[in-house]
BATORVO-726668 format. One line per field, with one value per residue (C-alpha): residue number from 1; x, y, z. Coordinates in Angstrom, 1 decimal. Layout:
<sites>
seq: c(NUM_...)
c1: c(X_...)
c2: c(Y_...)
c3: c(Z_...)
</sites>
This chain:
<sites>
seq: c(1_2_3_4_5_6_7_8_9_10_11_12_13_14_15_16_17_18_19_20_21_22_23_24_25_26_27_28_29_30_31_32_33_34_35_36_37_38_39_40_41_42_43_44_45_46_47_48_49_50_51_52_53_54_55_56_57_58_59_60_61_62_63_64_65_66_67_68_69_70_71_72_73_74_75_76_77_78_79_80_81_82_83_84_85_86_87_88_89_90_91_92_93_94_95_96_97_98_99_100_101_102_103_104_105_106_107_108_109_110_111_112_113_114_115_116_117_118_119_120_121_122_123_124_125_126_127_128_129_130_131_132_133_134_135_136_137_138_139_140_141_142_143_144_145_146_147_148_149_150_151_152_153_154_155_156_157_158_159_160_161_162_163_164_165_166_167_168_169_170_171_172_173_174_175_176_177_178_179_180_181_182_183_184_185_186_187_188_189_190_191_192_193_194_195_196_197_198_199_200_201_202_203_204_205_206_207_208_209_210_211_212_213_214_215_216_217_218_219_220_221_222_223_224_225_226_227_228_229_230_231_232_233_234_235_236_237_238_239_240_241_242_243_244_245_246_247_248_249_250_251_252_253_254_255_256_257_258_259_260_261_262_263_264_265_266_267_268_269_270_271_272_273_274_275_276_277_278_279_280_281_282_283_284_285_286_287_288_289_290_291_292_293_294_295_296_297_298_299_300_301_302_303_304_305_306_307_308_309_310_311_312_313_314_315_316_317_318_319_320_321_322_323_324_325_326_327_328_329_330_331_332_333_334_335_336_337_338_339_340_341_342_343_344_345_346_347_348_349_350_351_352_353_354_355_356_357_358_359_360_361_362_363_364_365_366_367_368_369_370_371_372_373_374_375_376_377_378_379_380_381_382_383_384_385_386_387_388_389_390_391_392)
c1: c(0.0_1.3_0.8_-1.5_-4.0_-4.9_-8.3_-8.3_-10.5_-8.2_-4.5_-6.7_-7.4_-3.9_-0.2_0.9_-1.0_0.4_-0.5_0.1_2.0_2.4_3.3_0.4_-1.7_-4.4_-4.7_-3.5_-6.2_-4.5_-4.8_-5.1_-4.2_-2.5_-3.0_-1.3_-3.1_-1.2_-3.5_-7.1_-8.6_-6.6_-7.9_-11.7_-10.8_-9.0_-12.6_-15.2_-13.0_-13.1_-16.9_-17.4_-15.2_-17.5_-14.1_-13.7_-10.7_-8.8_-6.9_-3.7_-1.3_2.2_0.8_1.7_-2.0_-3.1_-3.1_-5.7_-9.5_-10.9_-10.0_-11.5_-14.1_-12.5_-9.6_-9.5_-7.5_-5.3_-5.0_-2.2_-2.2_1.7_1.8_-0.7_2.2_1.8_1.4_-0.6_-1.1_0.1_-1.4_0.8_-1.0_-3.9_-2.8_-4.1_-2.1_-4.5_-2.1_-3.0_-3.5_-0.3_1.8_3.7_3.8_7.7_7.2_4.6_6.3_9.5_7.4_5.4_8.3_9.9_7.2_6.8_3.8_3.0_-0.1_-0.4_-1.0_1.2_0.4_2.1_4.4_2.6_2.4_2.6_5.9_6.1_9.1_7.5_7.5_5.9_2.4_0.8_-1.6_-4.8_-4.2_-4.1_-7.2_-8.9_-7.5_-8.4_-5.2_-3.9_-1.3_-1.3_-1.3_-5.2_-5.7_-4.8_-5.6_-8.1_-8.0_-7.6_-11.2_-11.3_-8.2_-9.7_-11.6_-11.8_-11.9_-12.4_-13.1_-13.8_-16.8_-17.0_-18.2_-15.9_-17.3_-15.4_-16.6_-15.8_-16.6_-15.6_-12.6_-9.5_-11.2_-11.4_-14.7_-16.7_-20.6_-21.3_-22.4_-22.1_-19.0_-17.6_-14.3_-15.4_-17.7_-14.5_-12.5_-11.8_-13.8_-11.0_-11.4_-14.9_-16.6_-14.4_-11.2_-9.7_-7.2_-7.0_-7.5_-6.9_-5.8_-6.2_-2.4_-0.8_2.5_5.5_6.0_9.4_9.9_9.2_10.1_8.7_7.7_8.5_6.6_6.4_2.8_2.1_-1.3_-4.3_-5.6_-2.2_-1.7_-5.0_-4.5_-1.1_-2.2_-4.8_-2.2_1.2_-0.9_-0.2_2.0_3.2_1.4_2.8_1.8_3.6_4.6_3.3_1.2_-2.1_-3.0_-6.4_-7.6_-9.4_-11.6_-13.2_-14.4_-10.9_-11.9_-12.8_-9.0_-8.5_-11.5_-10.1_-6.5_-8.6_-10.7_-6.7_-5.3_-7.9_-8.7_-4.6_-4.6_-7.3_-5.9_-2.1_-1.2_1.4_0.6_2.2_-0.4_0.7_-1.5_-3.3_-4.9_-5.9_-7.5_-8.9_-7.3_-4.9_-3.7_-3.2_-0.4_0.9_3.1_2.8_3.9_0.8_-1.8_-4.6_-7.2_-5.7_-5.6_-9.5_-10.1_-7.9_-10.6_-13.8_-12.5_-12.0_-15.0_-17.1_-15.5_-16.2_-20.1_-21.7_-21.3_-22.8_-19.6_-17.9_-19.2_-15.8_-15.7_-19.7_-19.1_-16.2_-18.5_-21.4_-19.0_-17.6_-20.7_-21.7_-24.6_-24.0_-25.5_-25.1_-24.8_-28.0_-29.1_-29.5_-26.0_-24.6_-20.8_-18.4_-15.4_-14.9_-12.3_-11.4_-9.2_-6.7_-3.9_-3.9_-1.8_-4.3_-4.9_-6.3_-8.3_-10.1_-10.8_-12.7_-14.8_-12.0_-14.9_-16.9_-20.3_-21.3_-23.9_-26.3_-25.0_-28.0_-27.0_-23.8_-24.8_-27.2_-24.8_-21.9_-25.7_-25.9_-22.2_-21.4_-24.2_-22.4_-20.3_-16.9_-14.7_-12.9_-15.7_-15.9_-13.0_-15.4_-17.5_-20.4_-19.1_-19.3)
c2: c(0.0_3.5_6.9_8.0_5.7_7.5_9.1_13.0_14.1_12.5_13.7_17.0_16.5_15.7_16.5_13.1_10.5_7.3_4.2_1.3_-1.8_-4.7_-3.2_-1.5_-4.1_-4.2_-7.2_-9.5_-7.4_-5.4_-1.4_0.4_4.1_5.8_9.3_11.0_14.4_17.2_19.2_18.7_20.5_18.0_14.7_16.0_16.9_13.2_12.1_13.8_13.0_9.4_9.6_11.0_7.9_5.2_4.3_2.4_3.9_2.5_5.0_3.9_5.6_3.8_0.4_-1.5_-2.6_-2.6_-6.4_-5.8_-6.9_-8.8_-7.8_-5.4_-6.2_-3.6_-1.3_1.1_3.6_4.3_7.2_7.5_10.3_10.3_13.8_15.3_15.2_18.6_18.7_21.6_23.2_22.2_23.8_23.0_24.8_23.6_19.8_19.2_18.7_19.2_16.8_16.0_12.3_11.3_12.4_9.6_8.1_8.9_11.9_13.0_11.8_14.1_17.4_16.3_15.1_19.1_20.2_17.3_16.0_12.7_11.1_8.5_5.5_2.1_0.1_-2.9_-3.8_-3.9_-7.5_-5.9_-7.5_-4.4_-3.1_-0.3_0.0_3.3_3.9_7.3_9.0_8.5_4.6_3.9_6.1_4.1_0.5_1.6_0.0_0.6_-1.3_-1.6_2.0_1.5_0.3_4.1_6.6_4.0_3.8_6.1_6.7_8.1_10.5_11.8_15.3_16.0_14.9_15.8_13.9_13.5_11.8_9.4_12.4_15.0_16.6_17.3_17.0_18.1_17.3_18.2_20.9_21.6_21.8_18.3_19.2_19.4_18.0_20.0_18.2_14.7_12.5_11.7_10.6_7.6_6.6_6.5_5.0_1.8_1.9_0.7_3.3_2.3_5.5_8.1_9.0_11.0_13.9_15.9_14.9_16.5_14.7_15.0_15.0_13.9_14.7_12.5_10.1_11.0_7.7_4.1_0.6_-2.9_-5.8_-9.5_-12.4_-15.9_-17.9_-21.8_-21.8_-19.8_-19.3_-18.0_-15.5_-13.9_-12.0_-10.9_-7.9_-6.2_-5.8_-5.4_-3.2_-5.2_-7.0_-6.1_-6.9_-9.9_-10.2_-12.6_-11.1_-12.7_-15.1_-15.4_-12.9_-13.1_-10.4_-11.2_-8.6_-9.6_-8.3_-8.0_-10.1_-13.0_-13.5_-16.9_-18.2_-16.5_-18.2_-21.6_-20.9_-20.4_-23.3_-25.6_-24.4_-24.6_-28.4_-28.9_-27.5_-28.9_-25.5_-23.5_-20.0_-17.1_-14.9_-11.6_-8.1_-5.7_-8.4_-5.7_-4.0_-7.1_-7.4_-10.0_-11.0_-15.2_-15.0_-18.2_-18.3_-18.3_-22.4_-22.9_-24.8_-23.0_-26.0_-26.1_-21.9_-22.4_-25.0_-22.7_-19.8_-21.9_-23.2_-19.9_-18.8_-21.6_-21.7_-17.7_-17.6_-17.6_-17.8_-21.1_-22.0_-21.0_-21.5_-20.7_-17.5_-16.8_-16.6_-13.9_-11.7_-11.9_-11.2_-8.1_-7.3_-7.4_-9.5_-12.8_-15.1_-16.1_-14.3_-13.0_-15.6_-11.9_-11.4_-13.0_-13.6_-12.9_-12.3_-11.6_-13.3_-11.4_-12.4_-9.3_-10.3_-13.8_-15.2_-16.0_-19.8_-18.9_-15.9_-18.6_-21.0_-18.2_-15.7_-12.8_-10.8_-14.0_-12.9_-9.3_-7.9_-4.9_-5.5_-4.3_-1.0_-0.8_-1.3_1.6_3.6_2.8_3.5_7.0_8.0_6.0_5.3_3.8_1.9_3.4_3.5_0.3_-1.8_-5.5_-4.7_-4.5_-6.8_-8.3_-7.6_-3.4)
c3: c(0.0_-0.8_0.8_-2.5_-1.2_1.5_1.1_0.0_2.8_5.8_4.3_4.2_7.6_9.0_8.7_9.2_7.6_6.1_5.2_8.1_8.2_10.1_13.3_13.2_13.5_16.4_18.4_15.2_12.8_10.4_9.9_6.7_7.4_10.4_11.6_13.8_15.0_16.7_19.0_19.4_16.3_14.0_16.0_15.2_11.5_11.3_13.0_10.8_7.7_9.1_9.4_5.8_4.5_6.3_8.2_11.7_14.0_16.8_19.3_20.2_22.5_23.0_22.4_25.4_25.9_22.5_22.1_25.0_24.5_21.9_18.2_16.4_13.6_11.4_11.5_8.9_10.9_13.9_15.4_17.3_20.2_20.7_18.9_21.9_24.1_25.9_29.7_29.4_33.2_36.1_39.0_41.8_44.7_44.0_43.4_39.5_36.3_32.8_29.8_26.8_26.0_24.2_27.5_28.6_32.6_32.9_31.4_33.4_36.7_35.7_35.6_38.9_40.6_40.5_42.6_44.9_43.7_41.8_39.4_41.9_39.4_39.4_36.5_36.4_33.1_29.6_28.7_24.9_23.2_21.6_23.5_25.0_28.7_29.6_28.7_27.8_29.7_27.6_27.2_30.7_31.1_28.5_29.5_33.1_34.7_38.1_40.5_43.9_44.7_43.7_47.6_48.5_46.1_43.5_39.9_36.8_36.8_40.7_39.8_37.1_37.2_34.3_30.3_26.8_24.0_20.7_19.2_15.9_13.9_14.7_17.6_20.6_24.2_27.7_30.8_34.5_35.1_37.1_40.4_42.5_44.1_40.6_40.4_37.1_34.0_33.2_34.2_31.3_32.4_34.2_31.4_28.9_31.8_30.7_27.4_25.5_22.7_21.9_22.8_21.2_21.2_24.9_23.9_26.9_30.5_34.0_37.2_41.3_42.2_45.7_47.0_46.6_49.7_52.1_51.6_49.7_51.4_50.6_52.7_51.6_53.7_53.1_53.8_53.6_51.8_50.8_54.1_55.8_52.3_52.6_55.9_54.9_52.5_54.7_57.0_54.5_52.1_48.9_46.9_42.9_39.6_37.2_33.9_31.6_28.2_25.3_27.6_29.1_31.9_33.4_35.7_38.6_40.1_43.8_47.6_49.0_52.1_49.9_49.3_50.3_48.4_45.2_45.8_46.6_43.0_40.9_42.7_42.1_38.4_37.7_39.2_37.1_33.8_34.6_34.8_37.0_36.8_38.6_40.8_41.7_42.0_44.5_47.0_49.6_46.7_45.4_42.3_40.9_38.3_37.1_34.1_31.9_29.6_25.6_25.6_27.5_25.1_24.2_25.6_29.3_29.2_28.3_31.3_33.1_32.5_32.6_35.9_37.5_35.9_37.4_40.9_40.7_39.5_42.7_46.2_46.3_44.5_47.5_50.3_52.4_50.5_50.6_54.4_54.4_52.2_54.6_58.0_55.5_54.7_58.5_58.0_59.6_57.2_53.7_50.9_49.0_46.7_43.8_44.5_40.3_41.5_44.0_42.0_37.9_35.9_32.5_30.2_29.3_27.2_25.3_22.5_19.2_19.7_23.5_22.2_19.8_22.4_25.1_25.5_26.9_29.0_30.4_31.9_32.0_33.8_32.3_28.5_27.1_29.1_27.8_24.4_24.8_25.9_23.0_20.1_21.9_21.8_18.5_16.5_13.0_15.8_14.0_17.1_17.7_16.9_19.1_21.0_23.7_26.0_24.5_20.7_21.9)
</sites>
């Protein structure tokens, strides 16, 4: 393909526009053009040009998570935000930064760090064999990743204050400000938190800061089983993320007091599979993460999943872990029979054979919702289409 392919309306639209390769590819589904927008104003001209060409678009920032969620249906174009690279106010009084979305983490952390003050978000390594090891600003917004640091100060989508986007036709969006305590409008920053892309594309965000710490020091303790772990990050605050490049790594999202059922649920669904995974993340949070490597075979990875899956569908499933969610709870008794699951297990990363064999999302609750929501903000459904739950 050759750069005189590219439609009129979309070089007219941006500076830098060229046709894509293989390394463009998104999630093993190849690209046609890629467009790479300087300031806001450029990103809704590549946007409306897009929409006048009847072509589908994938954001991409760095691309350590872009192998992240199921495929897309179609990728016509990428639009890469690495050329909205400008941290564009940094309010240090006040403890708020406004960036655009192709600012990178390390980058960010450098300006902060001069004043004191940190973005206090952790996400563990990309698992994107892409070589890149510092994601930007918008993409970890969009994939919704946090570390351990999530137990203190919560996710992208609590830090957030404020957003703007842009819209599958062209038409850009804001919502919230630069001041922490803000109830006007609509929150649209956690709506496009962890939408992977599918609801437009983010260019600029702002950010709740807090101050560096004095001082950092880690805590290394050894337990016997399940039951001895569990207690150990509620009182540590945490352990690191591990994600296996190029492998399999399956979040799993639960009540942080049901720990030791959770740990109960990989070992048996591992024993099961003939499987050895690594388990790291941030327990006290509840969030971990089960990784295995690329070698794996893509049947024992699916048994691995459907195991978890099964053991994770309902308290019933778990009795052991049914009663810590009622003492948490403060309710005495069992868990309530409405309650669909106790724990979510979601397939981030996978090589191709694994993605074949499973459904990456698993159950999801209020899809119909969600797929109301992706009509009203992308009605041709243009913007990264399937890469989402349900087919969004």
């Amino acid at each position: 393909m050759t750069a005189d392919l590219v439609p009129g309306t979309l070089a007219r639209a941006c500076a830098e526009v060229r046709a894509a390769g293989p390394d463009d590819a998104v999630a093993g589904v190849g690209a046609r053009f890629v467009a790479c927008p300087g300031d806001v104003a450029e990103a809704a001209a590549v946007l409306r040009a897009a929409a006048d060409e009847g072509l589908t678009a994938v954001p991409r920032g760095a691309g350590t998570r872009l192998a992240w969620g199921c495929p897309p249906d179609r990728c016509d174009l990428v639009i890469d935000t690495r050329g909205l690279n400008q941290v564009l106010e940094h309010a240090a009084g006040d403890l708020v930064v406004r960036v655009q979305a192709g600012v990178g983490l390390s980058q960010l952390a450098g300006v902060l760090a001069a004043a004191g003050q940190r973005l206090a978000l952790d996400p563990p390594a990309p698992a994107s064999g892409n070589g890149q090891r510092d994601g930007t600003v918008g993409g970890v917004l969009a994939c919704g990743v946090a570390g351990p640091l999530r137990l203190r100060y919560g996710t992208p989508r609590d830090l957030a204050i404020g957003i703007t986007v842009v819209r599958a036709d062209g038409t850009v969006a804001r919502s919230g400000g630069k001041v922490v305590k803000n109830v006007a409008g609509y929150d649209l920053g956690k709506l496009f938190a962890g939408s992977y892309g599918t609801l437009g594309l983010i260019v600029e965000a702002a950010f709740r800061l807090h101050p560096l710490p004095g001082a950092i020091s880690f805590v290394t303790l050894d337990a016997a089983d399940a039951a001895a772990a569990a207690p150990r990050p509620h009182q540590e605050g945490g352990s690191g993320d591990t994600e296996a490049p190029d492998g399999t790594v399956i979040r799993i999202g639960f009540w942080a007091e049901a720990l030791a059922g959770v740990l109960e649920a990989v070992d048996a669904a591992a024993s099961d599979a003939g499987l050895d995974p690594v388990v790291g993340g941030s327990a006290a949070a509840g969030v971990i993460h089960v990784a295995v490597g690329e070698d794996a075979p893509a049947d024992a990875v699916a048994r691995l999943v459907g195991g978890l899956r099964a053991a994770l569908g309902g308290p019933s499933a778990a009795p052991a872990a049914a009663a810590e969610l009622a003492e948490f709870a403060g309710t005495g008794g069992p868990a309530p029979a409405a309650s669909p699951s106790w724990a979510s297990a979601v397939v981030l990363h996978a090589p191709a054979e694994v993605r074949a064999a499973v459904d990456l999302w698993g159950p999801v609750p209020a899809l119909g919702l969600m797929r109301a929501v992706k009509d009203q903000f992308d009605p041709g459904h243009r913007m990264a289409p399937g890469r989402f739950a349900g087919g969004i």
